[in-house]
C-alpha positions in Angstrom: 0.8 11.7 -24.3 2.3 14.4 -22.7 1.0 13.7 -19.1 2.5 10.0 -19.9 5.6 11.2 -20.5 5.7 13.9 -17.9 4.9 11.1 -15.4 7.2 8.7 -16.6 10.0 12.1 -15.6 8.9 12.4 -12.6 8.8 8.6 -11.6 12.0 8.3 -13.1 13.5 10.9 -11.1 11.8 9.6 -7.7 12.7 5.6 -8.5 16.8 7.1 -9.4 16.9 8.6 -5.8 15.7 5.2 -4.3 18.1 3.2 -6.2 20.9 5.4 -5.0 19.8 4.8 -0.9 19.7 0.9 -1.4 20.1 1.0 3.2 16.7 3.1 3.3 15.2 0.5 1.1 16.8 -2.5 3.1 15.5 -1.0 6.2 12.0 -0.8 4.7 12.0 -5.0 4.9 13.2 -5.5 8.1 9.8 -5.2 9.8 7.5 -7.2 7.4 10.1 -9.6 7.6 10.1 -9.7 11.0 6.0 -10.1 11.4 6.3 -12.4 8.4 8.5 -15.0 10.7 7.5 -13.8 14.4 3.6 -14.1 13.8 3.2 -16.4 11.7 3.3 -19.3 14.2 1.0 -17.3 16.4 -1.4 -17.1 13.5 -1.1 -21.0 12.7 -1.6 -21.6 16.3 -5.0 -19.5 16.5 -6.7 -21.0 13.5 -5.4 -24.1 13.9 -4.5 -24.5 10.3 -2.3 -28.1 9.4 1.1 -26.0 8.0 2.7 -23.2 7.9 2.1 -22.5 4.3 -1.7 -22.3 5.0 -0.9 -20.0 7.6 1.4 -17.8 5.1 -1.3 -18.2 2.4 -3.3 -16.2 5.3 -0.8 -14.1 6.7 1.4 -12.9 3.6 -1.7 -11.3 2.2 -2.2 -9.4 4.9 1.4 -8.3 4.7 0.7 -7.1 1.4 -2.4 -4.9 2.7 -0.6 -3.8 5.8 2.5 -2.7 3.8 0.4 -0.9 1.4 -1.7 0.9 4.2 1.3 2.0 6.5 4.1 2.8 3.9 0.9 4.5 1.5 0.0 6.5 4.3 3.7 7.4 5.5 4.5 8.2 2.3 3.2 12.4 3.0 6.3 12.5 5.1 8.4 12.6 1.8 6.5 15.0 -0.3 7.0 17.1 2.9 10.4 17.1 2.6 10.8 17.6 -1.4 8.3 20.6 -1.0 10.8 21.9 2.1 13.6 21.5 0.1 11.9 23.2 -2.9 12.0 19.9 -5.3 8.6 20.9 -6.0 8.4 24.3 -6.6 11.1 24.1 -8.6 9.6 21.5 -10.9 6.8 23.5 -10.7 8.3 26.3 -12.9 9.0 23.4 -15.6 6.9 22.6 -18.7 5.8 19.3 -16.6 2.3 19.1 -15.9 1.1 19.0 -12.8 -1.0 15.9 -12.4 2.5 14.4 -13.1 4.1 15.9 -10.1 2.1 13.7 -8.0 1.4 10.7 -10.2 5.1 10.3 -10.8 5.4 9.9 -7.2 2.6 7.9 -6.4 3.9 5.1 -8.5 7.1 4.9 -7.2 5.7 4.5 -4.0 3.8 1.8 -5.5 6.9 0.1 -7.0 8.7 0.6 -4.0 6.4 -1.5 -1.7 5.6 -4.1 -5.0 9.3 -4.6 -4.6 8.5 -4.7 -0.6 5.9 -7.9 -1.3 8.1 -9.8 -4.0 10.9 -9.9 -1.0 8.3 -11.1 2.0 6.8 -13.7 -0.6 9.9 -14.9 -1.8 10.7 -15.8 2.1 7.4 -17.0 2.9 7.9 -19.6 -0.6 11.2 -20.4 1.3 9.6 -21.5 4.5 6.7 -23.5 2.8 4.0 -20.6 1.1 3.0 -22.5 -2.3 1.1 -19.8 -5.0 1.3 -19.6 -8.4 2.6 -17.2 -10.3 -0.1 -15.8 -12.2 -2.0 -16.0 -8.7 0.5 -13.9 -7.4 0.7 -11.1 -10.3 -2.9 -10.8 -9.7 -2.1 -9.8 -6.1 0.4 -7.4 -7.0 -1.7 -5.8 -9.7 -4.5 -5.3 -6.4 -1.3 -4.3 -3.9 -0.5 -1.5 -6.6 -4.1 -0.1 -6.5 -4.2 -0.4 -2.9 -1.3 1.7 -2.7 -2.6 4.3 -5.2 -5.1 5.1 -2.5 -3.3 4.9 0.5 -0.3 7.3 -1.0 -3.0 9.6 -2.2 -4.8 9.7 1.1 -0.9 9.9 3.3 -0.2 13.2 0.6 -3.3 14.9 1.3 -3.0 14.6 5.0 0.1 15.6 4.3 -0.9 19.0 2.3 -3.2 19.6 4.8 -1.2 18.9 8.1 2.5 19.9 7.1 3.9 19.6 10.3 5.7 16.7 10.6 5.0 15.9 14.0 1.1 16.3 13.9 1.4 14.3 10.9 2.6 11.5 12.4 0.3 11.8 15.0 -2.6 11.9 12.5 -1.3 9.5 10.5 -0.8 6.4 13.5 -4.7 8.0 14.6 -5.9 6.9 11.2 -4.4 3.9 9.8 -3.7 1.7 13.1 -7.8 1.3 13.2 -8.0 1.4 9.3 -5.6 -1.7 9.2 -7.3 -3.8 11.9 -10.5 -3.1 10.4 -8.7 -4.6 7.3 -8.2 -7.5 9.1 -3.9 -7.6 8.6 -3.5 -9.2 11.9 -6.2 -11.7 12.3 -8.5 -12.6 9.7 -12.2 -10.7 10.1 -14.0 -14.0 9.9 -13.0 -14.6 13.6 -14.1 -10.9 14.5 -17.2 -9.9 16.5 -20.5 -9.3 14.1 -20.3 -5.5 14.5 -16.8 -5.1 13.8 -17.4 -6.9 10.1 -20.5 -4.8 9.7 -17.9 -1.7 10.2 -15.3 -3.8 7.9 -17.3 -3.6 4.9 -16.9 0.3 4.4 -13.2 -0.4 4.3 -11.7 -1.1 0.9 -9.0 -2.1 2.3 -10.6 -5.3 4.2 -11.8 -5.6 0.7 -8.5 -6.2 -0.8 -7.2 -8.4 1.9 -9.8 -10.8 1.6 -9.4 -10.7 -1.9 -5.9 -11.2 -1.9 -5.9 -14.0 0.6 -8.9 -15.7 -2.1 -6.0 -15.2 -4.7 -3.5 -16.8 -2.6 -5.7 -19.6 -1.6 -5.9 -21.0 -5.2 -9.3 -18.9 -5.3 -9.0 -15.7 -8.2 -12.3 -16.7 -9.5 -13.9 -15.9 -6.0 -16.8 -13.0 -6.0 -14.7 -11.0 -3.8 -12.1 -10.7 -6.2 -13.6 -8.9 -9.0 -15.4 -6.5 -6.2 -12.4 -5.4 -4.8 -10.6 -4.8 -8.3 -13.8 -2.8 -8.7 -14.0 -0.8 -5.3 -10.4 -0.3 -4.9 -9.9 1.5 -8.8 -13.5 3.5 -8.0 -11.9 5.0 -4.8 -8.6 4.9 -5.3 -9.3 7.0 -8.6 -11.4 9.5 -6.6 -8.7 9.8 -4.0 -6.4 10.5 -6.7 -8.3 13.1 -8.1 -9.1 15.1 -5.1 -5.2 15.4 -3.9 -4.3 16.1 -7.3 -6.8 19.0 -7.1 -5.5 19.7 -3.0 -2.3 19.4 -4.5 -2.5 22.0 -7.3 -4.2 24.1 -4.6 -2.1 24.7 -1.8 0.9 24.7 -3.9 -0.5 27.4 -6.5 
């Protein structure tokens, strides 16, 4: 119980600052929202789908994925700057445990860029996207794992490259490929054989094709229940070996 509480501390903390930058937040929608209105007709053009709601039923999961990978990944650049200006250390010398530290943080990110997806669906739904709602809590539940493991893999780069510029550098060298191979552009089934074959090794191709399944009407679909699966096996393991990095190289 304690580790629950701690946590719920910490996230509390981390959501109070976002609520109080409510521009930074606004900002963080400006480019899903622009992909979700820009590409789409590219996308429905490509596949030659009948409306623009089957092309958002294919597009806005990808959104989901791409905003999970990208702001998950990013996310190291703000534990840098709470360890530079000694947030951490100084919760450090606190009764709160430190698994909570990070997990505190990791699930703000995670409601941050839930709140992110609710926005970009609630557009797509006004420009024709048709899901139900349970379909769609299913998705978010999947977004918040995904995240989980992208945050977790952005803080350990993070830890172990804290320089911000070489971080970013890292960071753009690692999930640009990471999300094509997930397919958030265009849709694997149209890729070459050998760049599936790669896909499959990628959890996160495995949650975009689930969540398009989801979006599609589909939640039943085989590839649904394996990416719940994959996603909490490695997302857990990435979670562990931060937290471990993390209680490491800040000891």
């Amino acid at each position: 119980m304690k580790h629950v509480r701690d946590t719920w501390l910490i996230f509390q903390y981390e959501a109070a600052l976002q609520v109080r930058n409510p521009v930074g937040v606004a900002i963080t929608l400006i480019q899903p929202i622009t992909y979700l209105l820009l590409f789409t007709p590219f996308l429905k053009a490509v596949m030659d789908v009948p409306s623009y709601g089957s092309a958002f039923q294919v597009y806005v999961p990808s959104l989901f994925t791409a905003t999970g990978v990208f702001n998950g990944f990013f996310a190291g650049f703000a534990l840098l700057a709470a360890i530079r200006q000694g947030v951490v250390t100084r919760s450090r010398v606190t009764p709160v445990s430190r698994i909570s530290l990070l997990l505190g943080r990791l699930f703000m990110h995670a409601l941050l860029i839930e709140f992110q997806a609710i926005v970009v669906t609630v557009a797509a739904v006004a420009f024709g996207l048709r899901v139900r709602f349970g379909d769609l809590l299913l998705a978010l539940v999947l977004l918040a794992m995904i995240v989980l493991l992208s945050a977790s893999v952005g803080y350990a780069l993070a830890l172990l490259v804290p320089n911000e510029g070489s971080l970013g550098t890292l960071i753009n060298s690692i999930a640009q490929p990471v999300a094509l191979l997930a397919g958030v552009l265009i849709p694997l089934s149209v890729a070459p054989l050998w760049v599936r074959d790669v896909a499959y090794a990628n959890p996160f191709a495995w949650g975009t094709n689930a969540m398009r399944s989801i979006f599609q009407g589909d939640p039943g679909a085989d590839v649904v229940w394996q990416s719940f699966l994959i996603t909490a096996v490695v997302a857990t393991a990435a979670v562990i070996l931060t937290s471990r990095l993390f209680n490491r190289e800040l000891a």
